[in-house]
Structure formats: C-alpha cells, structure tokens
N, CA, C and O of each residue as an XYZ file, in Angstrom:
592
protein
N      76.096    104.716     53.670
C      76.405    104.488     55.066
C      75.664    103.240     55.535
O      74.614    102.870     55.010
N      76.397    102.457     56.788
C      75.846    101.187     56.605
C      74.999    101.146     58.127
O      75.295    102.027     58.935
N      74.155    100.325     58.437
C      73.449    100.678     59.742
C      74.540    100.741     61.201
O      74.326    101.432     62.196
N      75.705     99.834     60.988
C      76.196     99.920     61.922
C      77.617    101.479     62.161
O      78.244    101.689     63.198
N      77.739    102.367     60.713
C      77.851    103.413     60.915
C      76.798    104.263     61.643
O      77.000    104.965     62.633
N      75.598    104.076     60.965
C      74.859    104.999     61.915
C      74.730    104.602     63.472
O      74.385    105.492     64.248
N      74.927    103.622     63.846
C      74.597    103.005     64.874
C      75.808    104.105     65.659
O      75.412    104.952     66.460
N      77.335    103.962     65.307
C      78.497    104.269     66.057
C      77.573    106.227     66.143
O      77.534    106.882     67.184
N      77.143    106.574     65.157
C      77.147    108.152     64.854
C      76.234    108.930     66.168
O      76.231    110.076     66.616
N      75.342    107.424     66.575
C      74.208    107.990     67.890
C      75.063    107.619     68.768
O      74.202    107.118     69.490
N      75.974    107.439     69.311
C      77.003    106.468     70.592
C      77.049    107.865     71.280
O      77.207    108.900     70.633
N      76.919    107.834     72.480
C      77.419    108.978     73.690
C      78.976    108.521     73.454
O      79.443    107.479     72.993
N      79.615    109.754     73.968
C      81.127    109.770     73.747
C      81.677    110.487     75.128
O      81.109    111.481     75.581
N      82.615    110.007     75.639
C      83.523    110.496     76.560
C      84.754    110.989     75.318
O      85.304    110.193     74.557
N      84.969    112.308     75.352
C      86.631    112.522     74.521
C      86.946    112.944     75.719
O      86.231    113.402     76.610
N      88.583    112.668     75.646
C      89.676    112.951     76.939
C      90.444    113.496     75.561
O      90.957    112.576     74.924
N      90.620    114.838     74.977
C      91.009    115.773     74.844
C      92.219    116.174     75.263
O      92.534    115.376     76.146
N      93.063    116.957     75.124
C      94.025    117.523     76.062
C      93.615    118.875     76.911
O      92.980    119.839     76.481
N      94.169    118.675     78.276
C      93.740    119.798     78.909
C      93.713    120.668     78.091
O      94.181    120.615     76.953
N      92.932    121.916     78.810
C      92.799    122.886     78.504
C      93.881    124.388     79.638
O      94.183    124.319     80.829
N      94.114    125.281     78.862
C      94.745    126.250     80.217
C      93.688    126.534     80.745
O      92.520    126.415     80.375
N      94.233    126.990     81.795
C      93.681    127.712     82.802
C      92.511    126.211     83.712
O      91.287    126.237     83.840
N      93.474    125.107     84.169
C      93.066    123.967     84.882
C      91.500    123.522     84.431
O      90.949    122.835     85.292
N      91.064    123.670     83.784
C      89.540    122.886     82.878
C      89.869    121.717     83.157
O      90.991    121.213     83.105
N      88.591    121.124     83.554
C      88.533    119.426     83.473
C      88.962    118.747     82.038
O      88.513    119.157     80.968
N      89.470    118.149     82.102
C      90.381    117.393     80.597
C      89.094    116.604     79.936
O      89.191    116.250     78.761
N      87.710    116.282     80.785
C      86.673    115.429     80.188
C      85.471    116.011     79.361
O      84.816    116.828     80.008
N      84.941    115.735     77.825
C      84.153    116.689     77.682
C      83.083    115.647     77.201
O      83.133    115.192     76.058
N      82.118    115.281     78.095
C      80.611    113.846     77.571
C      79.865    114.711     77.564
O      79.700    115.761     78.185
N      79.178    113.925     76.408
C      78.192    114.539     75.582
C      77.662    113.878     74.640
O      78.283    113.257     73.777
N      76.482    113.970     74.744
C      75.402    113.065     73.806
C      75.472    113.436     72.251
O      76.072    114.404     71.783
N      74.655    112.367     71.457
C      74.648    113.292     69.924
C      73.341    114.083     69.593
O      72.134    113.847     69.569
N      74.313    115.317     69.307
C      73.179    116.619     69.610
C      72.516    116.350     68.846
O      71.616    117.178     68.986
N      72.078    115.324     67.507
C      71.332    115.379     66.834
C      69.656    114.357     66.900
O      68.833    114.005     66.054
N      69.859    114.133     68.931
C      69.108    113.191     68.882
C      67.814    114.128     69.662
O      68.025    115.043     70.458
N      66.323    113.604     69.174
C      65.034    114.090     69.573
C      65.118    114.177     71.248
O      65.217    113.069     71.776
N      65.101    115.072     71.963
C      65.106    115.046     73.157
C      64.563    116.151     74.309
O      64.436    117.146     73.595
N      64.200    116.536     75.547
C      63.984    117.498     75.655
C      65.384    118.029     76.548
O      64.986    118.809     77.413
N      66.342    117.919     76.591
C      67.967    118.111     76.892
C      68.306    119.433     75.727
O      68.004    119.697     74.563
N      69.029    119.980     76.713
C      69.840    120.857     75.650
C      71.160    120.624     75.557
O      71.870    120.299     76.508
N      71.626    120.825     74.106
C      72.556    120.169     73.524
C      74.082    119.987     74.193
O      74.925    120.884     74.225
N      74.235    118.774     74.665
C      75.763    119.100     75.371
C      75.045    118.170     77.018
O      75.775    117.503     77.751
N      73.653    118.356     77.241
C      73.419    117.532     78.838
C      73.089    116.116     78.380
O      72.509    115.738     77.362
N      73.715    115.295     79.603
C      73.294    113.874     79.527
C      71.769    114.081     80.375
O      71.125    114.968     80.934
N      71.676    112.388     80.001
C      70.427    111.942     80.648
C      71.285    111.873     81.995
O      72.511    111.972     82.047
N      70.084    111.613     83.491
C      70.808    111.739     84.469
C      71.199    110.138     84.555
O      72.066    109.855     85.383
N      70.605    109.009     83.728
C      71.282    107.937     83.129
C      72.376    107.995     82.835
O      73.309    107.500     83.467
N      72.462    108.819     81.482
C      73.969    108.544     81.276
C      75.195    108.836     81.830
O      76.348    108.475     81.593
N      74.415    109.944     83.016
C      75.784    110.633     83.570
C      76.322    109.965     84.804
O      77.338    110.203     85.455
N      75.285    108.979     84.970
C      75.621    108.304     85.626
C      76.879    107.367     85.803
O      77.813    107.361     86.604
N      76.342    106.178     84.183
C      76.650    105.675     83.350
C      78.671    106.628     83.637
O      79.635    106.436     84.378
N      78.300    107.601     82.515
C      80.026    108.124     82.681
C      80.651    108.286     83.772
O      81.733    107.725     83.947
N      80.090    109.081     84.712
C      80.896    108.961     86.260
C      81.037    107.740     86.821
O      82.006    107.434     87.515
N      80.156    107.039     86.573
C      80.774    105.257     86.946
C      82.027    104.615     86.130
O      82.835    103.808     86.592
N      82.006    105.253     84.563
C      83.295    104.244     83.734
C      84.515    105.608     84.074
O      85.658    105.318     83.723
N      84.392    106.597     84.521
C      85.513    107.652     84.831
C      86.175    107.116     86.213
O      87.369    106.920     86.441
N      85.073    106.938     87.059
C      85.775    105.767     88.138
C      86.376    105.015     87.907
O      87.552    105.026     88.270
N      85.778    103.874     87.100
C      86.632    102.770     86.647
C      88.011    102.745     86.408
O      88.958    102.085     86.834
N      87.813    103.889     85.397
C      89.210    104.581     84.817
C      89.966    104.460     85.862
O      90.811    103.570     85.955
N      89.681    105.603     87.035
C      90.787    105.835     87.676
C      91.296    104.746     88.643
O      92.335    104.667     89.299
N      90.248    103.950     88.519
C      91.163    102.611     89.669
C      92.310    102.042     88.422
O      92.907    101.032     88.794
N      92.472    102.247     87.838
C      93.723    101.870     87.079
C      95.213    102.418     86.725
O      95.263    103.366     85.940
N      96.300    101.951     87.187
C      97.353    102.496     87.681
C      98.167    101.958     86.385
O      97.780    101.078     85.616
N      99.577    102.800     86.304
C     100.701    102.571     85.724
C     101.536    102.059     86.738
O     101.940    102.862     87.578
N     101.898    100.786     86.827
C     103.017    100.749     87.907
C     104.093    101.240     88.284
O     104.734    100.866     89.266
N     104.474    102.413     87.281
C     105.656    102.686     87.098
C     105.175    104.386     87.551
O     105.987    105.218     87.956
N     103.871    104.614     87.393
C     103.651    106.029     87.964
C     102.651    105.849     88.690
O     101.774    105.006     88.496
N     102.725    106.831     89.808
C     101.679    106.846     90.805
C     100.439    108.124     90.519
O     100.120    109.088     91.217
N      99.978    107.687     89.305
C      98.830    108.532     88.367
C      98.104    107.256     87.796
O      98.685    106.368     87.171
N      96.898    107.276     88.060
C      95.816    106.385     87.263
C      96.269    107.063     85.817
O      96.893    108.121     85.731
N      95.788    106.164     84.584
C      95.706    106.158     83.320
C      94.408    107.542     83.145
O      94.744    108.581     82.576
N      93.506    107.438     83.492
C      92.704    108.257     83.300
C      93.529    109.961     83.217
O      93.748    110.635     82.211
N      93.784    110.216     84.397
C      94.455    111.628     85.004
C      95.718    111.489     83.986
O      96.114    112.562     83.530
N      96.182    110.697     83.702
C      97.383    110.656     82.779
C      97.427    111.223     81.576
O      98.470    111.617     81.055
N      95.840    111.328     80.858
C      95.343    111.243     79.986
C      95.636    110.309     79.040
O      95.803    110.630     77.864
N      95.716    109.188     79.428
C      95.929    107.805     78.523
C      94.290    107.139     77.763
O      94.147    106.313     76.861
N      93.751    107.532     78.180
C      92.076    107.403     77.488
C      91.659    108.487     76.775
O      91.274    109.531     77.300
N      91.738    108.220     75.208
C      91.835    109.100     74.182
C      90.285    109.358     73.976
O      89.787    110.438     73.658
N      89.543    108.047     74.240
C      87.830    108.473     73.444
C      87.602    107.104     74.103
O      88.339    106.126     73.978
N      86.121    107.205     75.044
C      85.185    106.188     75.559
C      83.818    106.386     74.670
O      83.211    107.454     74.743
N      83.375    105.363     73.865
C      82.050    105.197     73.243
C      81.432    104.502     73.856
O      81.720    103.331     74.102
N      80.265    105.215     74.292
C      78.931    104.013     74.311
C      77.629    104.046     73.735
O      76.853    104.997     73.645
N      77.500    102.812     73.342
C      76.461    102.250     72.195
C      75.021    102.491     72.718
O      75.031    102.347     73.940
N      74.211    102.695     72.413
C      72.928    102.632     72.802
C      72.544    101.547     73.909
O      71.967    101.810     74.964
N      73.041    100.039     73.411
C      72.927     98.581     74.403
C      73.656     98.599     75.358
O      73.446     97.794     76.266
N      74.983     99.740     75.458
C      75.637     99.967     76.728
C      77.270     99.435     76.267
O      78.237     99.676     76.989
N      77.379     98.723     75.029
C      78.360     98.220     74.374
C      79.520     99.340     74.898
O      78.944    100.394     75.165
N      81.221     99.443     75.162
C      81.758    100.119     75.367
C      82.760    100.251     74.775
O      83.337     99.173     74.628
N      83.497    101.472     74.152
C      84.689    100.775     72.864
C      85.592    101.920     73.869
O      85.066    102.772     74.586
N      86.940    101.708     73.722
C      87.716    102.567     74.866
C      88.970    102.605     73.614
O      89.477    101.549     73.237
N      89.476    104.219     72.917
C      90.995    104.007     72.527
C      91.254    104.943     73.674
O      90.690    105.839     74.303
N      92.766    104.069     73.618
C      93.781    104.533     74.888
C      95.404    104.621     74.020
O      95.788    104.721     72.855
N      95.774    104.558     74.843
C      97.607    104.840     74.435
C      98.165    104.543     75.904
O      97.633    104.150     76.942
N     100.116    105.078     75.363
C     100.653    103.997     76.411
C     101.615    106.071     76.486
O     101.779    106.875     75.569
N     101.962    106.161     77.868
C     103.179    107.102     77.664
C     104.577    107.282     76.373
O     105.123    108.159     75.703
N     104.642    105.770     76.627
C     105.888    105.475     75.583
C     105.449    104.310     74.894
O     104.781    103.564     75.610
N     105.627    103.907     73.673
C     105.143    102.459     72.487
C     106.147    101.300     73.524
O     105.563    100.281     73.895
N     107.111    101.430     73.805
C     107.997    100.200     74.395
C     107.821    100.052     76.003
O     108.519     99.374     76.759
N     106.626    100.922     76.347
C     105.914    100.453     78.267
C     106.057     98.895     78.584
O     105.534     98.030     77.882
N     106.674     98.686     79.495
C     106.561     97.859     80.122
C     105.735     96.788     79.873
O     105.879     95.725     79.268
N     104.525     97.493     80.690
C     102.793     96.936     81.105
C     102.163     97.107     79.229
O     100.965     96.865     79.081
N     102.799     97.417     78.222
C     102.004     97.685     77.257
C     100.731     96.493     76.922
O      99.608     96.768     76.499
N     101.321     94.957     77.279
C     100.623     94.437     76.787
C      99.347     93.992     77.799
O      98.321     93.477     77.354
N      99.590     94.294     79.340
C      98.531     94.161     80.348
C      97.798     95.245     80.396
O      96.723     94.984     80.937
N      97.883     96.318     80.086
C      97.190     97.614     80.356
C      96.181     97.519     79.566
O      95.191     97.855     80.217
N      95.954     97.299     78.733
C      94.534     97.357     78.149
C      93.681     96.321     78.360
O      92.531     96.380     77.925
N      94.142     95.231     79.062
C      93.361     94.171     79.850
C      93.062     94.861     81.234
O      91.886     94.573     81.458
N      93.433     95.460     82.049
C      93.210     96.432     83.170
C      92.071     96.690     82.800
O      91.059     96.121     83.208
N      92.132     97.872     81.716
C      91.400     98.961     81.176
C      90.068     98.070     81.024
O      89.138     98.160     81.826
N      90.065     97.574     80.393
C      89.035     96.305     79.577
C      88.257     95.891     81.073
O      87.042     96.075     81.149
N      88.901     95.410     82.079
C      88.147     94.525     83.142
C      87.289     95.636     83.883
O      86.078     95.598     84.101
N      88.361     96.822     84.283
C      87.580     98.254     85.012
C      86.468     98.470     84.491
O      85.425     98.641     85.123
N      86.622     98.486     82.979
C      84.725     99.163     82.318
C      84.024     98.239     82.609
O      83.069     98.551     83.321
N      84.138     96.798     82.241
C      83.542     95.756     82.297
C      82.802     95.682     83.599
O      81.618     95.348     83.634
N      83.679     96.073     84.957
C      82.793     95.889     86.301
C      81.799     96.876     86.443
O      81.033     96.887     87.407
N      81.769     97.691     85.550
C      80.770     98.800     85.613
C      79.189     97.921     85.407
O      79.125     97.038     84.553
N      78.140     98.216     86.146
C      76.600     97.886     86.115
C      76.518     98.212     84.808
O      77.442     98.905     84.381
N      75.919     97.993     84.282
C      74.868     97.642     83.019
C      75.827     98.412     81.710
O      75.438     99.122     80.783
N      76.925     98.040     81.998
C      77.955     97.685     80.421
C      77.696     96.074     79.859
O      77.579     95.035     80.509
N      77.666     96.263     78.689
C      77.346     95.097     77.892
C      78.870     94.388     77.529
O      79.486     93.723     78.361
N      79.404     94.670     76.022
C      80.676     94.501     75.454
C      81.345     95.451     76.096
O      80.917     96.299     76.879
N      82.625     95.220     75.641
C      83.986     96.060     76.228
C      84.804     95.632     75.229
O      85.209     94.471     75.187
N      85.164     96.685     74.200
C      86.793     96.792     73.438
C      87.577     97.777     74.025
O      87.242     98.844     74.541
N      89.084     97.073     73.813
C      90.011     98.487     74.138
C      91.029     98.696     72.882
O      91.753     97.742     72.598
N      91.105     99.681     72.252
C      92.171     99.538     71.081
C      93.369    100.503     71.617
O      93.222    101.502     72.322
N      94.463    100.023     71.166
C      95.161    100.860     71.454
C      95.715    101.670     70.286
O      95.988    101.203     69.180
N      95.851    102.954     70.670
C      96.033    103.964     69.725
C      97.345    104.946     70.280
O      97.754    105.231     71.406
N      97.827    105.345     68.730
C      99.055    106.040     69.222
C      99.737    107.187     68.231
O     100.864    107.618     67.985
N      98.320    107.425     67.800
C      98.170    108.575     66.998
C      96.734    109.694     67.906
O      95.672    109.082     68.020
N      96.733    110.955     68.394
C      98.296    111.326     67.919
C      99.382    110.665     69.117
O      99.109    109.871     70.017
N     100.022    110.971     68.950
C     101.311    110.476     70.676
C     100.837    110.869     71.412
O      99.927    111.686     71.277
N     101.344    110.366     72.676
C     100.517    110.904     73.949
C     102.034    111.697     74.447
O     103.124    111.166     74.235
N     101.880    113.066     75.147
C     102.587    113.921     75.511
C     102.359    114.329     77.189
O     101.687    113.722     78.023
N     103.114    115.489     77.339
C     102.640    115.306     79.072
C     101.659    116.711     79.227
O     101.389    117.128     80.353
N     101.094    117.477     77.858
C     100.124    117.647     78.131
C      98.596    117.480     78.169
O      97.666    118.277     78.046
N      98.650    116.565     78.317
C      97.202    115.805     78.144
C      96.811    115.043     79.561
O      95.758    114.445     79.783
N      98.326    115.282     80.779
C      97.627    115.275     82.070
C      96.614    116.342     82.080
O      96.208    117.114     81.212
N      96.222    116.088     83.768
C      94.953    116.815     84.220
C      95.965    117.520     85.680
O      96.902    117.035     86.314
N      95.499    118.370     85.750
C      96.565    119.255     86.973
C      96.186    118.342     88.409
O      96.459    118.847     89.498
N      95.705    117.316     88.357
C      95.922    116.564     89.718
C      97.036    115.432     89.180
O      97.940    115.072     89.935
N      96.927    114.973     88.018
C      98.501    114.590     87.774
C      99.522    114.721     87.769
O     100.520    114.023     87.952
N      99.085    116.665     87.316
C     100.654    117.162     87.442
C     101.678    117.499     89.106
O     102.826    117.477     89.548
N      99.943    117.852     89.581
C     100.449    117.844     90.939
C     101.208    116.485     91.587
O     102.206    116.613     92.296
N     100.663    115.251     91.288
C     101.406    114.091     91.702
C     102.513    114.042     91.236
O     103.432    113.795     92.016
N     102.718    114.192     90.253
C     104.018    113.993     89.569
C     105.349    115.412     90.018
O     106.508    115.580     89.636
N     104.598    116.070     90.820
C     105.075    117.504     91.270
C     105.928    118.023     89.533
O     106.953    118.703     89.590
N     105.467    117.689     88.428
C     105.608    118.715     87.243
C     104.829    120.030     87.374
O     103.991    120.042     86.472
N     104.753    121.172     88.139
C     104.475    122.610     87.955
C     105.582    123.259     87.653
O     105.552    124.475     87.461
C-alpha cells in the first residue's frame, strides 16, 4: 500500500447512500473509526461537523435546471471525501448520462465546495455506476417533485 492509499483510508467521508424507509436522512458522515481519539466511533469533531454541514450547504445551493430539487436532495452526490489538509474529492452522477447540464454540473458542484472556508483542492468525478434511480431522493425531494 502506497502512502497516498493510506492517506485516502484516514479521509472523513460524507456517503449519500440511498434513502433509507421509513424517511432517514439519506446522509451518513463519519470519521475513520480507526483513528486514536476520545470520540466514539461514528461522532465528528465539532470541526468536522462543521466542515460537513457547510459542504451539505454548498450542495444544496446547486440546482438542476430542469428540476426544482438541488443535486444534493436528488441524491446526485454519491461520496464527499475529505483529506486531512481539507483537500475535497466529490463523485456525483447525472439523473440521465445524456442531461443537458451534464457537462456544467460538475463545474457548479466543484465551485459550491470550493466557496466553502478552509477547503483546500476540489475534484468532482463523475460516476455512473451504480445508476442513479429515483430512489436515492430524500423525502423533501420527493415532496417537491409531489412523487408520494
């Protein structure tokens, strides 16, 4: 393993998951439990949680023009990493591979984290494995979209 594997293996992680039933928040951050700390396994620092509720904001100032649902609530943000230096790696996906906005949306995505305080780098990859489906909204999406 090479240092910059281990490097990714300590990264705090945002996964955006697919909902869960019974309306659960679709977000599950969480540190790597394998680090010396006096936290129990699963709590951020009140740093980092900061840190995430600031790039979950970010998230949501970002729109599909074509739907009136931020990307976030959409569940279009598959996995947010951050690096120890604050570095930020973001895979996302598109509703459909032939979107419109496919090729601006991850420049969106990219600028939102970026305005975040004390983010360093910013990648966005786009990913499309697995597909993105319509359950991987969050029930304030579905409510917008009036899908109940």
């Amino acid at each position: 393993m090479t240092d910059t594997d281990d490097k990714k293996d300590d990264m705090p992680i945002i996964d955006t998951g697919p909902a869960q039933e019974g309306g659960a928040d679709h977000t599950d951050a969480f540190p790597d439990a394998t680090a010396e700390s006096s936290l129990d396994e699963g709590e951020l620092t009140p740093e980092m949680a900061a840190l995430t509720d600031n790039l979950i904001g970010a998230l949501k100032s970002v729109y599909d023009p074509e739907i009136p649902v931020d990307v976030y609530e959409l569940g279009l943000i598959y996995r947010v990493d951050v690096s120890d230096a604050r570095d930020v790696t973001v895979d996302m996906t598109l509703t459909a591979p032939g979107c419109p906005v496919a090729e601006h949306m991850p420049r969106w995505v990219e600028d939102a984290v970026r305005s975040v305080d004390g983010v360093g780098d910013v990648v966005v990859n786009m990913v499309f494995e697995p597909p993105w489906d319509p359950s991987r909204m969050s029930d304030e999406a579905r409510v917008a979209l009036n899908m109940f």
